[in-house]
LUMKEDREN-163609 format. One record per residue (C-alpha): residue number from 1; residue in one letter; x, y, z. Coordinates in nm, 3 decimals, decimal comma. Layout:
// LUMKEDREN-163609
<NUM; A; <X; Y; Z>>
...
//
This chain:
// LUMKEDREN-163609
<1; X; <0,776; 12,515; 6,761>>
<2; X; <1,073; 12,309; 6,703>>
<3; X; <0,881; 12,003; 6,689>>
<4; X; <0,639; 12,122; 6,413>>
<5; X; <0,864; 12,239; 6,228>>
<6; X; <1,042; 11,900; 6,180>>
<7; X; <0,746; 11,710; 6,111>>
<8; X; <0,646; 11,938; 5,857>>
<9; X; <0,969; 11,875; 5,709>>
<10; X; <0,885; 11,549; 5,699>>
<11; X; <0,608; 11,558; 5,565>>
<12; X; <0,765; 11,788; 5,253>>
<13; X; <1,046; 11,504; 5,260>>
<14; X; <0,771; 11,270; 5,189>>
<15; X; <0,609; 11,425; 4,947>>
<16; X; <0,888; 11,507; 4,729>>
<17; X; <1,076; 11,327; 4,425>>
<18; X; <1,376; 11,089; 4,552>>
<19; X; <1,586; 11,325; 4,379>>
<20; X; <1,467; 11,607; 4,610>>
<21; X; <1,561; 11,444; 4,922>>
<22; X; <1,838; 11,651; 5,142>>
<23; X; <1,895; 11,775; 5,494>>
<24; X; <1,776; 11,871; 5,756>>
<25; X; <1,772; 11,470; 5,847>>
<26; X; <2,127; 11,330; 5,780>>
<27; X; <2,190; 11,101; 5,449>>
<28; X; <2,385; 10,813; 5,304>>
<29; X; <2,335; 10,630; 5,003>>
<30; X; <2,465; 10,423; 4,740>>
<31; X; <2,392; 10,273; 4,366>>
<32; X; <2,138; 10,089; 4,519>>
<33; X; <1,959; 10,275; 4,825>>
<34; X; <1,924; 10,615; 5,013>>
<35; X; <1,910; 10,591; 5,373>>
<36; X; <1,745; 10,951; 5,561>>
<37; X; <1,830; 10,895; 5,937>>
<38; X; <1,769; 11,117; 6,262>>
<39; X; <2,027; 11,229; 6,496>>
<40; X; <2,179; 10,954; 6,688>>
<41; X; <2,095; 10,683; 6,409>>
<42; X; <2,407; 10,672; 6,199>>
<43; X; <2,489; 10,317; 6,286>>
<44; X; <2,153; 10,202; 6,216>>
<45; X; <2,194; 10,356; 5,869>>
<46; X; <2,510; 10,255; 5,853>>
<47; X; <2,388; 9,872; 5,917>>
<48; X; <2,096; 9,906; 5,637>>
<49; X; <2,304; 9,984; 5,419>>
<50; X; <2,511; 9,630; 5,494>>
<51; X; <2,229; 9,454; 5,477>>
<52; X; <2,018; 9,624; 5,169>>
<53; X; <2,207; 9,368; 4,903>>
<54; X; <2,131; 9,060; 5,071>>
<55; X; <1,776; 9,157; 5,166>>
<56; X; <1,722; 9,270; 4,775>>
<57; X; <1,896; 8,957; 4,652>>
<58; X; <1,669; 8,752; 4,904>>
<59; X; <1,351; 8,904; 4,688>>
<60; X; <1,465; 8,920; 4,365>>
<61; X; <1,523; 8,547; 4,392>>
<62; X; <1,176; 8,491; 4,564>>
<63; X; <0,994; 8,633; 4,319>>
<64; X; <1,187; 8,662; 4,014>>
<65; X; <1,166; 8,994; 3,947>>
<66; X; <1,428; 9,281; 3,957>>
<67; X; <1,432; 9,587; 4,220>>
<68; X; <1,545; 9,797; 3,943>>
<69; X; <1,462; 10,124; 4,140>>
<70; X; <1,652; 10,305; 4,413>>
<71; X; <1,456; 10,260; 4,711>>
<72; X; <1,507; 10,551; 5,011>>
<73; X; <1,416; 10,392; 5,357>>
<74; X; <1,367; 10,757; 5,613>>
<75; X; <1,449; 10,625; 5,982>>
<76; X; <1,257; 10,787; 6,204>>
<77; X; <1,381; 10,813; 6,630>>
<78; X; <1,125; 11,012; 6,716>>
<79; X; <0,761; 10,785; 6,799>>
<80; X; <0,525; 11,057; 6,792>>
<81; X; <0,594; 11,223; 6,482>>
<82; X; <0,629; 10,895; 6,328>>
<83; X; <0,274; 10,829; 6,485>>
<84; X; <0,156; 11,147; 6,287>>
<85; X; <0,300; 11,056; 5,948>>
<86; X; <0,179; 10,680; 6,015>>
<87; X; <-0,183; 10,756; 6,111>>
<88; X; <-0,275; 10,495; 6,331>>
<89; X; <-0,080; 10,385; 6,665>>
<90; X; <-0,019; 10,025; 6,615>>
<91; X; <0,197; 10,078; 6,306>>
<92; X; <0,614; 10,041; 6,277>>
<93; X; <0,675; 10,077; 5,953>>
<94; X; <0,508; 10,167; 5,632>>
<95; X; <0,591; 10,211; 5,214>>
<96; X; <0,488; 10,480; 5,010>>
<97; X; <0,524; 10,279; 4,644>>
<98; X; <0,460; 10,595; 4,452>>
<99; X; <0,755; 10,735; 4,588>>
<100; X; <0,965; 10,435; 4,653>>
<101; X; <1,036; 10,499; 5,006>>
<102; X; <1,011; 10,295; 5,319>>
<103; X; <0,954; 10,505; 5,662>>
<104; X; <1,047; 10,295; 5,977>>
<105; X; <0,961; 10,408; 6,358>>
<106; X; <1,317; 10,322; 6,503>>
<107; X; <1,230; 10,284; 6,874>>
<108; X; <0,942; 10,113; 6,809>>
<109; X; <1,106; 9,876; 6,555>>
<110; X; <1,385; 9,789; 6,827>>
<111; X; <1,100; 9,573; 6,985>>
<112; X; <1,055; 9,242; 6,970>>
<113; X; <0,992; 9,047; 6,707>>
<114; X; <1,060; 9,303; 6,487>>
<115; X; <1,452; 9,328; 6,368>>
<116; X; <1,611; 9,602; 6,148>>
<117; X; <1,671; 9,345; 5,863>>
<118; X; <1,285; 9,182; 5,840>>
<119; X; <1,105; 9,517; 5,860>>
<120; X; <1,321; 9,613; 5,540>>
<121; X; <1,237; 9,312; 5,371>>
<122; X; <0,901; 9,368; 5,469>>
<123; X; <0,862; 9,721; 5,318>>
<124; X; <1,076; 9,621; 5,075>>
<125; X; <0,842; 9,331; 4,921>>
<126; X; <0,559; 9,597; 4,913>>
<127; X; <0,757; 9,812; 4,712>>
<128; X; <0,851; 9,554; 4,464>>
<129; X; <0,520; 9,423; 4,419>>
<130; X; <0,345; 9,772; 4,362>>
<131; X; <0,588; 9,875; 4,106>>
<132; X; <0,542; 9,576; 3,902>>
<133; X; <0,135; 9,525; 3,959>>
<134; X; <-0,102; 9,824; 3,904>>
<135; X; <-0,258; 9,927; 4,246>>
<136; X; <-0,637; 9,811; 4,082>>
<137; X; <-0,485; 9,435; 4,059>>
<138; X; <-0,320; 9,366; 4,363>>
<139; X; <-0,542; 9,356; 4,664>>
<140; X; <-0,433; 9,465; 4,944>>
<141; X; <-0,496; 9,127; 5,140>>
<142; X; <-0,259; 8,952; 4,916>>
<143; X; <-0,016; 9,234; 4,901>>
<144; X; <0,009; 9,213; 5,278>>
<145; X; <-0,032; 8,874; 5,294>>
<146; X; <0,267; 8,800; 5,109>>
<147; X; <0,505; 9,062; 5,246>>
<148; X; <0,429; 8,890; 5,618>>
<149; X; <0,516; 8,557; 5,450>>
<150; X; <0,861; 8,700; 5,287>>
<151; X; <0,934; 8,839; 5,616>>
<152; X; <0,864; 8,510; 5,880>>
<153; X; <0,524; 8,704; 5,970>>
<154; X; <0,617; 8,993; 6,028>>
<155; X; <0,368; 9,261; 5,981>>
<156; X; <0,344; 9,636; 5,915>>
<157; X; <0,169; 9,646; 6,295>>
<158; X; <0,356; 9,668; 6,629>>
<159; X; <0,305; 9,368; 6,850>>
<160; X; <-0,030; 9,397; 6,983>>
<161; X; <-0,058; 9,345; 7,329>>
<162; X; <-0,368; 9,072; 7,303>>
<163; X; <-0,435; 8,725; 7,161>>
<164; X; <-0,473; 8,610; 6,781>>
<165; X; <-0,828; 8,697; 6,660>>
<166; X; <-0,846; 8,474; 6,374>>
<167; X; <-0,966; 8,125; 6,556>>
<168; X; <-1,258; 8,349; 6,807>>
<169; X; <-1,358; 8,536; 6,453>>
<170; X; <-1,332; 8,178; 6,274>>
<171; X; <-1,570; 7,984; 6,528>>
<172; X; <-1,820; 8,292; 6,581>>
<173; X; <-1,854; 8,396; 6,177>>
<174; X; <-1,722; 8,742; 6,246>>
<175; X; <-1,422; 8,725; 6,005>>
<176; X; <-1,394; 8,939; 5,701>>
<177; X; <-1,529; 8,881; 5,347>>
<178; X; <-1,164; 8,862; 5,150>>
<179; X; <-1,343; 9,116; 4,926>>
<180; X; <-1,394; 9,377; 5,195>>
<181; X; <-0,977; 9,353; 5,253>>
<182; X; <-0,925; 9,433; 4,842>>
<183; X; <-0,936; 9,792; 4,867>>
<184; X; <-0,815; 9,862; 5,222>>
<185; X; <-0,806; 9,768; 5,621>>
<186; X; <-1,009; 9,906; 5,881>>
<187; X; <-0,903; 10,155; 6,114>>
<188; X; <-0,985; 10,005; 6,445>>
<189; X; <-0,731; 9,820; 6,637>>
<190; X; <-0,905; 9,505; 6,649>>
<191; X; <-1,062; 9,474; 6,281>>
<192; X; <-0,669; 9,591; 6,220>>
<193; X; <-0,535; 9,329; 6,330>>
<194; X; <-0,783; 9,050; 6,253>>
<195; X; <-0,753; 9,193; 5,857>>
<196; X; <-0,341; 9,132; 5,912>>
<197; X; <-0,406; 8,784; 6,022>>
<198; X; <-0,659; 8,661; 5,756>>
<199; X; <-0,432; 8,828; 5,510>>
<200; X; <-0,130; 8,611; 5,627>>
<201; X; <-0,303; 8,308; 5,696>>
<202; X; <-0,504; 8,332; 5,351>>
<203; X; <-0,086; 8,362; 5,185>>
<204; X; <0,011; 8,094; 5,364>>
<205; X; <-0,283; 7,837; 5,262>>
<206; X; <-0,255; 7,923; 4,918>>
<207; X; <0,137; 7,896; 4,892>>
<208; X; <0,069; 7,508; 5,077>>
<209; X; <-0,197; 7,421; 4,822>>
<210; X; <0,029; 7,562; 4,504>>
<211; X; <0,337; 7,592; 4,625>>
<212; X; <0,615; 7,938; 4,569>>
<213; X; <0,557; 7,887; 4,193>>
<214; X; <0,181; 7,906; 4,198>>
<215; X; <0,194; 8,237; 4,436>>
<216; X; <0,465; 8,382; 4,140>>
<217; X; <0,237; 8,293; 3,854>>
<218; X; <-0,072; 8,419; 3,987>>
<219; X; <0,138; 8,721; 4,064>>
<220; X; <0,261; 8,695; 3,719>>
<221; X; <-0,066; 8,767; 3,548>>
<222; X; <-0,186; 9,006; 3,789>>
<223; X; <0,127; 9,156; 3,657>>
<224; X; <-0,026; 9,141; 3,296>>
<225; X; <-0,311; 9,346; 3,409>>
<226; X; <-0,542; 8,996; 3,493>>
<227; X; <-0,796; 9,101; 3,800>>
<228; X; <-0,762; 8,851; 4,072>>
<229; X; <-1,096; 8,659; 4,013>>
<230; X; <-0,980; 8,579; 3,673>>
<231; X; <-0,594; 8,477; 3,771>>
<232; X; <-0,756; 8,273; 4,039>>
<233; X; <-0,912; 8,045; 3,766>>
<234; X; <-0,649; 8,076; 3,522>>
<235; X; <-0,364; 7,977; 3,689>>
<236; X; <-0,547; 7,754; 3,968>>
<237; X; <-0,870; 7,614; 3,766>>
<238; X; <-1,078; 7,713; 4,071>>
<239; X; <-1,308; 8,014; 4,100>>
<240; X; <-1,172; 8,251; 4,368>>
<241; X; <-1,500; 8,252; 4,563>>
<242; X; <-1,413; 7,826; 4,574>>
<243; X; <-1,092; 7,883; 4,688>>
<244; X; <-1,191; 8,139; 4,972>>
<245; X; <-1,461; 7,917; 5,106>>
<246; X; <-1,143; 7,621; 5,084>>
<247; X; <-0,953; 7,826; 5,304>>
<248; X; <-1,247; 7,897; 5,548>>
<249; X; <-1,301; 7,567; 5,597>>
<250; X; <-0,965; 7,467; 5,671>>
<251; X; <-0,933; 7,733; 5,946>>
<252; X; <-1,280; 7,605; 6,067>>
<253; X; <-1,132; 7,234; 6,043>>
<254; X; <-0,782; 7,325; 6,271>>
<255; X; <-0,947; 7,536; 6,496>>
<256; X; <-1,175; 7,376; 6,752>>
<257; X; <-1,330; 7,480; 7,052>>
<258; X; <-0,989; 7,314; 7,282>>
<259; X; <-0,792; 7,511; 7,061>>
<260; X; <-0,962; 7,814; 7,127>>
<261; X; <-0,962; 7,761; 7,503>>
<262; X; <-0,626; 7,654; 7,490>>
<263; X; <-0,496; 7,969; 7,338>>
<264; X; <-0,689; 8,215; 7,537>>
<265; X; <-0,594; 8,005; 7,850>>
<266; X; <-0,437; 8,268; 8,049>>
<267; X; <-0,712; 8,554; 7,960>>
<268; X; <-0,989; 8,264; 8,092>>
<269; X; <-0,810; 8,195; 8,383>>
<270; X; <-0,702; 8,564; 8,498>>
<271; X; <-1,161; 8,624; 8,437>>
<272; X; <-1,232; 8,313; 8,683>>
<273; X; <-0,982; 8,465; 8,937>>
<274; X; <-1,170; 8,761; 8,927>>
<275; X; <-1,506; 8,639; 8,925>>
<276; X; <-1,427; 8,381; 9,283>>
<277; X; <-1,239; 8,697; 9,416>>
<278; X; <-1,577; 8,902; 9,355>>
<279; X; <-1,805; 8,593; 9,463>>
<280; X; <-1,593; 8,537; 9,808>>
<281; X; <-1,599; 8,921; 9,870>>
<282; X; <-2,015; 8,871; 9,814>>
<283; X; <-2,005; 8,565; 10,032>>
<284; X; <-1,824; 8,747; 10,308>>
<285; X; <-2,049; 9,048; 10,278>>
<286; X; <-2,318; 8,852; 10,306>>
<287; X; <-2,207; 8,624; 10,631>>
<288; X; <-2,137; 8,976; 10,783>>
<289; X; <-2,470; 9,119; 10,737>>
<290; X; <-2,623; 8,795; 10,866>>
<291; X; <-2,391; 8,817; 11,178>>
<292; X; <-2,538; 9,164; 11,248>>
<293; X; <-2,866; 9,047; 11,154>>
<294; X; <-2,856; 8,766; 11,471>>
<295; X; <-2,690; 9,060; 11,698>>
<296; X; <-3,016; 9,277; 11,647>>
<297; X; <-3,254; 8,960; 11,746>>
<298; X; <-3,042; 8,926; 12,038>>
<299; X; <-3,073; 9,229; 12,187>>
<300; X; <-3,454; 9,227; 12,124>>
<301; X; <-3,446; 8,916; 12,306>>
//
């Protein structure tokens, strides 16, 4: 009963104005930021606070833009009530722009490679972005894209416990249209996690090709209200069905067969372990039959 009634409450935390935020989870907060903790995370609190003003300076250099809001980041210690707010299993953190808050799974966060100071930047970049660029013109590949570059990679997901995707999805033609990614992800772990990767890796080409600058202008007119087809060839002279088959075949172009191999190495070698374990077992079972077999013709004999 307990239990329910806490994540309800934090569920009417979440759906309240800033303003509206109180107890029964503890808070601090300055000029800048309100931090809602759980029991037992007052130094955690204690250390985003210490880091909020270089993590906002970090971004408002990188992009050029002010965080002129008061964020509230709600630190969570419990994993599966943060599982029920969060909807999916894979997830550590998440922002809610409308409301300006950032909700981070604590315990799950603590894992490596994710570090108190890059998930906040993380959630942190998404915030920024949606409240200067109307939800309708900022896809959410590019939105996600870009918050993984901000942060070193990081993504909204926990550490997934298998391989990259992108090269197998690359070399077999199962990757996702960038068009698909505009309004939202999928819900399955694996199309999940493929949709974070061709997100970050679509950020990353397009930062090499045009450099920091070109990423903030094209941000810049989606900022204006520009839809992303039309930026593309604005600000890059290049359609953005051009530029998406560019990047396609520059994944296609590093990724080869050996690399493939190479990088699901252990996985192919663990399979052929297990298929000579199963094909000695065979061989054995078969020798043994035979043996009993000759014993029968034997005794006939």
């Amino acid at each position: 009963m307990v239990k329910c009634t806490r994540l309800s409450i934090l569920f009417f935390l979440l759906t309240l104005p800033l303003s509206l935020f109180a107890a029964p989870s503890s808070v601090m907060e300055t000029s800048d930021l309100v931090v809602v903790y759980d029991e037992g995370l007052k130094p955690v609190a204690q250390r985003v606070l210490s880091a909020y003003p270089s993590i906002k300076q970090t971004l408002e250099s990188t992009f050029q833009w002010p965080v002129n809001f008061r964020p509230t980041v709600v630190l969570i210690n419990n994993q599966k009530e943060f599982q029920q707010l969060a909807g999916h299993e894979l997830v550590v953190a998440y922002a809610l722009p409308q409301k300006n808050v950032m909700v981070i799974d604590y315990p799950k966060m603590n894992t490596s490679p994710f570090t108190l100071q890059t998930t906040v930047k993380h959630e942190l970049c998404h915030l920024l972005l949606h409240h200067h660029i109307k939800p309708d013109n900022l896809p959410r590949w590019l939105d996600e894209g870009i918050c993984q570059w901000i942060s070193d990679g990081l993504a909204d997901i926990l550490m997934d416990t298998g391989s990259t995707r992108l090269p197998a999805a690359i070399l077999s033609g199962n990757y996702f249209d960038l068009a698909k990614l505009a309004p939202r992800f999928p819900h399955d772990k694996n199309g999940l996690v493929l949709a974070y990767e061709e997100s970050k890796s679509v950020v990353e080409f397009m930062i090499r090709q045009y450099g920091p600058q070109g990423m903030r202008d094209l941000l810049g007119l989606l900022r204006q209200g520009v839809d992303i087809e039309s930026a593309f060839e604005k600000q890059f002279a290049i359609s953005f069905v051009k530029f998406e088959d560019q990047w396609r075949n520059h994944l296609k172009e590093s990724i080869s067969w050996f690399t493939y191999l190479s990088i699901h190495l252990y996985e192919i070698l663990f399979v052929s372990a297990a298929f000579l374990t199963i094909l000695g077992f065979i061989r054995i079972l078969l020798r043994k039959r035979g043996y009993e077999k000759d014993g029968e013709v034997g005794e006939e004999l």
